[in-house]
N, C-alpha and C positions, 0 to 999 in steps of 0.2 A: 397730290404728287409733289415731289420735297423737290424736283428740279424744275417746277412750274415759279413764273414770274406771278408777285402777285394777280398785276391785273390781267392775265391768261387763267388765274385760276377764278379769280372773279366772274370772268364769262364765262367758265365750265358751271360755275355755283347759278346763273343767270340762264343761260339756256337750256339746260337741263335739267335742271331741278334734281340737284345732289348737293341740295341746302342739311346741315347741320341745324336742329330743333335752334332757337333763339334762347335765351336767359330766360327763366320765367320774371324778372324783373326791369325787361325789355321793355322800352318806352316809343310810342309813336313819335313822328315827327311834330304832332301837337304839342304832343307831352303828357299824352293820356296814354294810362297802361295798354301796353299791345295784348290783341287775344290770347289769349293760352291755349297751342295745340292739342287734340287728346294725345298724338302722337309725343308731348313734351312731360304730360305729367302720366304716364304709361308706364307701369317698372320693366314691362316682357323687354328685350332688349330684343326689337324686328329685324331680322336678318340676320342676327348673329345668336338664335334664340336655335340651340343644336337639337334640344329635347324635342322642339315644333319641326325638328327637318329633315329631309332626306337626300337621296340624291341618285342620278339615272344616267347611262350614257345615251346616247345619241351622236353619229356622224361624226363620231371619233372624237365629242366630249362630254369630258364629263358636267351636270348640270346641278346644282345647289336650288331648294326648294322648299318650301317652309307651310304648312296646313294649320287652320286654326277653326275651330266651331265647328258645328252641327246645322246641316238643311243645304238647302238649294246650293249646287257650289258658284262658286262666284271668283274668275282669274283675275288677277290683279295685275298691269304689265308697266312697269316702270320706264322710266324715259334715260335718255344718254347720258353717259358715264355717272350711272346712278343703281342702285340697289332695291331692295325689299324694302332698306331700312326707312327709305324715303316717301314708302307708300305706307310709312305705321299708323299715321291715321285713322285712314281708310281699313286698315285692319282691325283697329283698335274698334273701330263707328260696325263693322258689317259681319264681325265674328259673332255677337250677337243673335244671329238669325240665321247665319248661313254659315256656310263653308268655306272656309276662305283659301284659295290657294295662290303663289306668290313664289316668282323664281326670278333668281338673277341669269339675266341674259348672260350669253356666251359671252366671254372676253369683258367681265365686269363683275364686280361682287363676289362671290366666292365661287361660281362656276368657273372653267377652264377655260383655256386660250382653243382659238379656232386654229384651223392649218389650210382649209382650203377659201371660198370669196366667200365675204362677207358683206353679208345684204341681208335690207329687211324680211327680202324673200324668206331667205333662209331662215333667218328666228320667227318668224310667224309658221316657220313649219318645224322649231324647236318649242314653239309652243303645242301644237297639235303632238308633239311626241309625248310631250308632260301630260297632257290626256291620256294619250294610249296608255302611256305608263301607269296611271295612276286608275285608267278603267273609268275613266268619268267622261259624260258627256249626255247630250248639249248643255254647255254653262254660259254665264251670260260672262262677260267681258267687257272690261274697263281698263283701258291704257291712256296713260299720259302722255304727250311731246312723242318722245320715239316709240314710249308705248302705244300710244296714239293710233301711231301710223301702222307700227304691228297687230292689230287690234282690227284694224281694217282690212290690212289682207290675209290677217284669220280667215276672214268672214267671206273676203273673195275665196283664197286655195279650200278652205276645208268649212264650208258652208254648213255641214249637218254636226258640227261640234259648237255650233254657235246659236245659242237661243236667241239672247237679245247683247247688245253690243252699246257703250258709251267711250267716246274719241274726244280726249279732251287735247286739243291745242295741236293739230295731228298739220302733217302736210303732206303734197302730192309731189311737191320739186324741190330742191333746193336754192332758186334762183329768187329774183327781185320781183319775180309774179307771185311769187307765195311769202316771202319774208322782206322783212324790210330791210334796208341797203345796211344800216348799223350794223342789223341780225348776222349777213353776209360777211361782213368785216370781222366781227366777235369767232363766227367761224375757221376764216382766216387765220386770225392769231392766234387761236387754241393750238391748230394745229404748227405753226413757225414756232412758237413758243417752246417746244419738246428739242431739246439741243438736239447735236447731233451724236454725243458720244450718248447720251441716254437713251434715241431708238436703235443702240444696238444692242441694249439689255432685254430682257424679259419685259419688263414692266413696262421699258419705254416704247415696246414695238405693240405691247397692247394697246399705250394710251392711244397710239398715234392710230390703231384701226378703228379706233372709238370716235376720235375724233375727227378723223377724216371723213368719214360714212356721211357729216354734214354737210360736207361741201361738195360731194356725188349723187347724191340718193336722197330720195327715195327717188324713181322717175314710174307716174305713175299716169295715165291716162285717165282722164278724169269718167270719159265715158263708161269705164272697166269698173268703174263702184255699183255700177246696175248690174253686178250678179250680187251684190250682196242682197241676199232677202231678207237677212235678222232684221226686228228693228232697229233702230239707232237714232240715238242719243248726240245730236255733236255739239260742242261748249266751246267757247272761245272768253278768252278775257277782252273787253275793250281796249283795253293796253296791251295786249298781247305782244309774242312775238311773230306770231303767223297776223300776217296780211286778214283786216277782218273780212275782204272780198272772198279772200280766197278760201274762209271755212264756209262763207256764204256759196261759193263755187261748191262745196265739197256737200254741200247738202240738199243741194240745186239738183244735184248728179243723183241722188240715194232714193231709190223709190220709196223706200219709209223709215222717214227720217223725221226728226225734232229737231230746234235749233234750238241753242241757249247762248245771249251772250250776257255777260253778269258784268254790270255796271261797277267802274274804278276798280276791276282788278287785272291779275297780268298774267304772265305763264306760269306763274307760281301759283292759284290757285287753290289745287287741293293743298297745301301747304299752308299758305295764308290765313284761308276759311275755309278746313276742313267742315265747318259746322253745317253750312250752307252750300258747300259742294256734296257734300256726301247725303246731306239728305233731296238732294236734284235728281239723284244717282240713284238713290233708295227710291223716291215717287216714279219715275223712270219704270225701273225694274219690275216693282210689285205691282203694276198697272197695266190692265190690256190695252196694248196700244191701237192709237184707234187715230189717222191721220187727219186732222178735220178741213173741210169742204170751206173755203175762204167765203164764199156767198150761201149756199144754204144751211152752214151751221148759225152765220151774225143772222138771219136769218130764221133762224130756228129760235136763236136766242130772244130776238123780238117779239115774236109771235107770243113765248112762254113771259115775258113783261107786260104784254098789252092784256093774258088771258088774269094773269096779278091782279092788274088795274079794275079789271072787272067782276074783283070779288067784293 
């Protein structure tokens, strides 16, 4: 956004993950070459790829949406002031096998501006529309950050469109219970940062519904994730920007749930190391989930050592 201050547009690139591919000539802070996304060395151009897309209304907008592969389908939901383009990895890594489908939320990426409140409620039942529409269903479900959170109350409002469900870096509030105090600040100034004569254009009165939803929403009761019955997958980075308690909380609450938190990375994640996120996500999915018993599976697992021993 041309009227954002640098470091306002830094924490939209930091919170959200509406990071731009790196160089492929990109160098670590070591000084050793940085990974190479598939999403970097990829020619399809994700999100802006017309031949892969379509488009639906719903609730008086219109919704930009993009299909790739063959099998099982699989939605893809993107995180705050961010696109398709950001999840090409993952498209890149699961077209292969499945179906991949991937829409830009209301009020970002090439979808239209909303006119009435806007809440997660509502795009998690702009996603069940993109079902309807498209006749598919149940799929499994993988959201980032805002996706994340969307991705969850899928799975609470429209339960039988949801097989199995992964929530990477997701949260239940916007306060200092769920995020850290910095997190709150970067909030903050996303949204000061948008002059004043720019939210009275188009453009500026989006950013600022994009951005503001941070420092509102989600408000979410923790106890309210016990309708979700999919399973679920929930990932955190150790660096994160969600509080690690509180994806700890958030999987504490899920009657069948999986934890993952992946050592030295951060809300960037599928970005980073698409390699080792996506295939977390792929053993996840293709796996009947099966939650295990903290004492009779270690347990179990001894028993099947001691009978070893005694061959």
């Amino acid at each position: 956004m041309k009227y954002m201050p640098k470091g306002a547009l830094l924490a939209l690139v930091l919170m959200f993950g509406a990071c731009s591919p790196a160089p492929q000539t990109a160098s670590s802070p070591e000084g050793e070459a940085a990974p190479t996304s598939p999403a970097q060395t990829a020619r399809i151009p994700y999100g802006a790829n017309i031949e892969a897309s379509g488009k639906f209304s719903h609730d008086g907008v219109t919704f930009y949406y993009e299909i790739y592969g063959e099998g099982e389908p699989l939605l893809l939901v993107h995180g705050n002031g961010a696109s398709i383009g950001t999840m090409g990895a993952q498209i890149e890594h699961f077209k292969k096998t499945r179906r991949v489908i991937a829409m830009d939320s209301r009020d970002q990426g090439r979808s239209g501006d909303s006119t009435g409140p806007y809440t997660y409620e509502t795009m998690a039942d702009d996603l069940a529309a993109l079902l309807d529409h498209l006749k598919v269903g149940p799929v499994d479900v993988v959201g980032w950050s805002d996706g994340g959170i969307e991705a969850l109350l899928l799975g609470m409002r429209h339960p039988e469109k949801v097989r199995k469900l992964v929530a990477m870096a997701a949260n239940l509030n916007p306060t200092e219970e769920a995020v850290y105090p910095e997190v709150v600040k970067l909030a903050k100034d996303a949204v000061d940062s948008i002059p004043a004569d720019a939210r009275a254009t188009p453009r500026g009165q989006r950013a600022l519904r994009v951005v503001s939803l941070l420092g509102a929403q989600p408000q979410i009761d923790p106890a309210e994730l016990k309708q979700i019955e999919a399973p679920t997958l929930v990932i955190s980075g150790d660096q994160d920007l969600i509080r690690l308690e509180h994806t700890v909380e958030i999987y504490n609450h899920l009657p069948n749930a999986n934890l993952a938190v992946v050592p030295n990375s951060t809300h960037a994640l599928p970005f980073d190391d698409p390699v080792l996120f996506d295939a977390m996500v792929e053993r996840f999915l293709n796996t009947p989930f099966r939650r295990k018993d903290r004492i009779l599976d270690v347990n179990a697992s001894f028993e099947r050592y001691q009978m070893e021993q005694l061959r």
